[in-house]
C-alpha positions in Angstrom: -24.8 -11.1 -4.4 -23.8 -8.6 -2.4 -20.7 -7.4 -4.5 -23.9 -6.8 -7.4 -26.2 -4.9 -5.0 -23.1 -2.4 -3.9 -22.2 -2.0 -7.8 -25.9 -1.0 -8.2 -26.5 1.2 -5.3 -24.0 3.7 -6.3 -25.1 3.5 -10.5 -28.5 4.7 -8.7 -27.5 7.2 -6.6 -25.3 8.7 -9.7 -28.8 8.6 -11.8 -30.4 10.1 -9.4 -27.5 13.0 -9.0 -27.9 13.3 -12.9 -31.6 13.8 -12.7 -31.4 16.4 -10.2 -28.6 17.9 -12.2 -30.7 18.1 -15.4 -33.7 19.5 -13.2 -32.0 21.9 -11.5 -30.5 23.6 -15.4 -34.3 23.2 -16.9 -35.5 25.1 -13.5 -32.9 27.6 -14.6 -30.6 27.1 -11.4 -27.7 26.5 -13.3 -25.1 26.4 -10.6 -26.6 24.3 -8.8 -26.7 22.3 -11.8 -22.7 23.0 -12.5 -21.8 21.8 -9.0 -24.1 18.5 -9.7 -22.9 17.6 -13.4 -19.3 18.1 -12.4 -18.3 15.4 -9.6 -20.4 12.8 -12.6 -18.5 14.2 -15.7 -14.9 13.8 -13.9 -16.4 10.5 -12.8 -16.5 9.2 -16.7 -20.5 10.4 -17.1 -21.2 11.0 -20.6 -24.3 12.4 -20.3 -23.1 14.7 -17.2 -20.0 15.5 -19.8 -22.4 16.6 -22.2 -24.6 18.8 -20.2 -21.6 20.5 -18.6 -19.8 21.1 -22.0 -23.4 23.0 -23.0 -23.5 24.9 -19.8 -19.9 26.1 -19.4 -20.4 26.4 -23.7 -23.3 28.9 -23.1 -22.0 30.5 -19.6 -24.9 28.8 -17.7 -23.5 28.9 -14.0 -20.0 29.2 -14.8 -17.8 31.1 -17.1 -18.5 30.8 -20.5 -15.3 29.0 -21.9 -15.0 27.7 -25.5 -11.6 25.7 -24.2 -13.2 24.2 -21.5 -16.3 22.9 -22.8 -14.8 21.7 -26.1 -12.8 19.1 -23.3 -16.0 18.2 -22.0 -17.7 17.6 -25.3 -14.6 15.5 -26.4 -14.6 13.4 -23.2 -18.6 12.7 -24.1 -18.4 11.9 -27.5 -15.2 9.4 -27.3 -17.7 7.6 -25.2 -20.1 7.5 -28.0 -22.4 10.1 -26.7 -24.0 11.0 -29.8 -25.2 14.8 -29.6 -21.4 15.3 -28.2 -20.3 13.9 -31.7 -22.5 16.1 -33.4 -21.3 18.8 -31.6 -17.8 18.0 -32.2 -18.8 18.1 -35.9 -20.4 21.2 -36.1 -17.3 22.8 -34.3 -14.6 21.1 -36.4 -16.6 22.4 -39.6 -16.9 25.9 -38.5 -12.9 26.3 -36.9 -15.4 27.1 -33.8 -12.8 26.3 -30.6 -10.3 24.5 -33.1 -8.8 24.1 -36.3 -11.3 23.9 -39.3 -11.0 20.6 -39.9 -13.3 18.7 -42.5 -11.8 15.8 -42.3 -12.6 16.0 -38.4 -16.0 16.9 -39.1 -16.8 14.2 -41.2 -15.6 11.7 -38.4 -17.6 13.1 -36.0 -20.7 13.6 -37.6 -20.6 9.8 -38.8 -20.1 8.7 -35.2 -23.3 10.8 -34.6 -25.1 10.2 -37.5 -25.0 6.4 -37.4 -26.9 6.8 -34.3 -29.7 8.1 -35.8 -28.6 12.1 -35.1 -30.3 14.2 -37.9 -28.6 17.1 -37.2 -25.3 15.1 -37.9 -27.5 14.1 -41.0 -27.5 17.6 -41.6 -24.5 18.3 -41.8 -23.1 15.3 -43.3 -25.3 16.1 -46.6 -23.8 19.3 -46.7 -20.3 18.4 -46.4 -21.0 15.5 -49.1 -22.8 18.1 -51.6 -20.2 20.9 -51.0 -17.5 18.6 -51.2 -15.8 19.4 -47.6 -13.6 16.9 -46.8 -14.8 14.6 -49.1 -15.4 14.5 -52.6 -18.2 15.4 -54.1 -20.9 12.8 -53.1 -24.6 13.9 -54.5 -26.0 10.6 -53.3 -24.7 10.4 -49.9 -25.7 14.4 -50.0 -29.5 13.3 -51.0 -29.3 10.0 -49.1 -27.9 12.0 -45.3 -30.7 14.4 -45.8 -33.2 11.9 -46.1 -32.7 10.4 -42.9 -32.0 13.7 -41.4 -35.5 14.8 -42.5 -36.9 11.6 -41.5 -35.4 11.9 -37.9 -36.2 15.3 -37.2 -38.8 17.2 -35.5 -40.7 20.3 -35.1 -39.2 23.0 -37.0 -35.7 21.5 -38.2 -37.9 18.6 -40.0 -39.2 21.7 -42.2 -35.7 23.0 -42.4 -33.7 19.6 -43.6 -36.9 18.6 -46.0 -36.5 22.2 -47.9 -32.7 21.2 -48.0 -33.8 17.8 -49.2 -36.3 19.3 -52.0 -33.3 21.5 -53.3 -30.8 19.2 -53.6 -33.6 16.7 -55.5 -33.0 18.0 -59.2 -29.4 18.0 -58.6 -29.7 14.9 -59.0 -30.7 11.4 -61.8 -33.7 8.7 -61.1 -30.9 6.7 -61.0 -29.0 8.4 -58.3 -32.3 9.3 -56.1 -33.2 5.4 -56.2 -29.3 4.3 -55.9 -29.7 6.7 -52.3 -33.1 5.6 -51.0 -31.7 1.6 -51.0 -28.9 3.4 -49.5 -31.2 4.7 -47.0 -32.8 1.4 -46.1 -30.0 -0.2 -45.4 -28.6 3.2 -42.9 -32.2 2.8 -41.3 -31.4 -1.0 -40.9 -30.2 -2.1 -37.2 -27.6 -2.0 -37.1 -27.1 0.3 -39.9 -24.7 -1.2 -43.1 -23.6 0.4 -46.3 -23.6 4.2 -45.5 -21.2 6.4 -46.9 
C-alpha cells in the first residue's frame, strides 16, 4: 500500500508540473514554460515532449531549432503521442528538418491517423490520391478524407470537406460505397480494415 501511494504521489506532482507548464505557454510565458516542460520531456513525458518540440519548433522561450525539436517530436510520437505522429508526417512529406521521405510519411501519419487525427487524415488522402509513397489509392484517398472531415473542427472541417467534394467525381458508386464500409469499420474501436 504504501509502495502504490509513493508511485502515485510523484505521477501527481508531474501532472501537476505539466499543467503549470501548459498554463504558463497559453499565458504567453514561455520560458517559464521551457524550464517546466523540460525536466518532464527528459523524464519520458510525451505530452511534455510534444509541447517542447512546438515551443523550441516555433522559438517560444528558447531558440528556434528545427534539429532540436524534430528529437523531441520523435521521442513523443514513438510513444504514441498522436499529434507528434502527425507532425512527424507532415515533416517527412515536406523534407521539413529531414529527408523527404513518403514512405516515412505514410508511417507516421497512420500511427496518427488510427487515433482518430484528421489532420493525419488529411494528409494520408493526399498522399493516397497523389500517389506519394504509395500507389495510387482513390478509395483510401476518398475514404482518409472522410474521417478527416468527420473529425475535424472549426475551419479545417470546411477545408478537408471541399477536399472531400473534389475528390468525389474522381471517383465510381462502386468505389465511394467500397470506402464508406471502409470508413465504418476505421470508425470501429478499435479500428480494422484501413488502408
Amino acid at each position: 500500500m504504501l509502495l502504490a501511494l509513493l508511485c502515485v504521489i510523484p505521477a501527481q506532482a508531474q501532472k501537476n508540473t505539466l499543467l503549470q507548464a501548459q498554463r504558463a505557454q497559453q499565458a504567453g510565458d514561455f520560458a517559464i514554460a521551457v524550464q517546466l516542460y523540460l525536466p518532464l520531456a527528459q523524464a519520458g513525458d510525451a505530452d511534455a515532449q510534444f509541447n517542447l518540440a512546438e515551443m523550441i519548433d516555433e522559438g517560444e522561450g528558447a531558440l528556434e531549432d528545427e534539429r532540436e525539436a524534430l528529437k523531441w517530436y520523435q521521442l513523443s510520437a514513438a510513444q504514441g503521442h498522436a499529434e507528434a505522429q502527425a507532425t512527424l508526417g507532415a515533416f517527412f512529406a515536406s523534407g521539413r528538418g529531414v529527408e523527404q521521405d513518403y514512405v516515412q510519411a505514410l508511417k507516421w501519419d497512420r500511427l496518427a491517423a488510427a487515433q482518430g487525427n484528421a489532420r493525419a487524415q488529411f494528409n494520408l488522402s493526399w498522399l493516397y490520391e497523389m500517389a506519394l509513397g504509395t500507389p495510387k489509392d482513390l478509395v483510401g484517398a476518398f475514404l482518409w478524407a472522410s474521417l478527416a472531415a468527420s473529425h475535424a473542427v472549426g475551419k479545417q472541417k470546411d477545408v478537408y470537406k471541399r477536399s472531400l467534394d473534389a475528390l468525389a467525381p474522381q471517383l465510381n458508386a462502386e468505389q465511394r460505397k467500397q470506402a464508406k464500409e471502409l470508413e465504418k469499420l476505421c470508425s470501429a474501436d478499435p479500428p480494422s480494415g484501413c488502408r
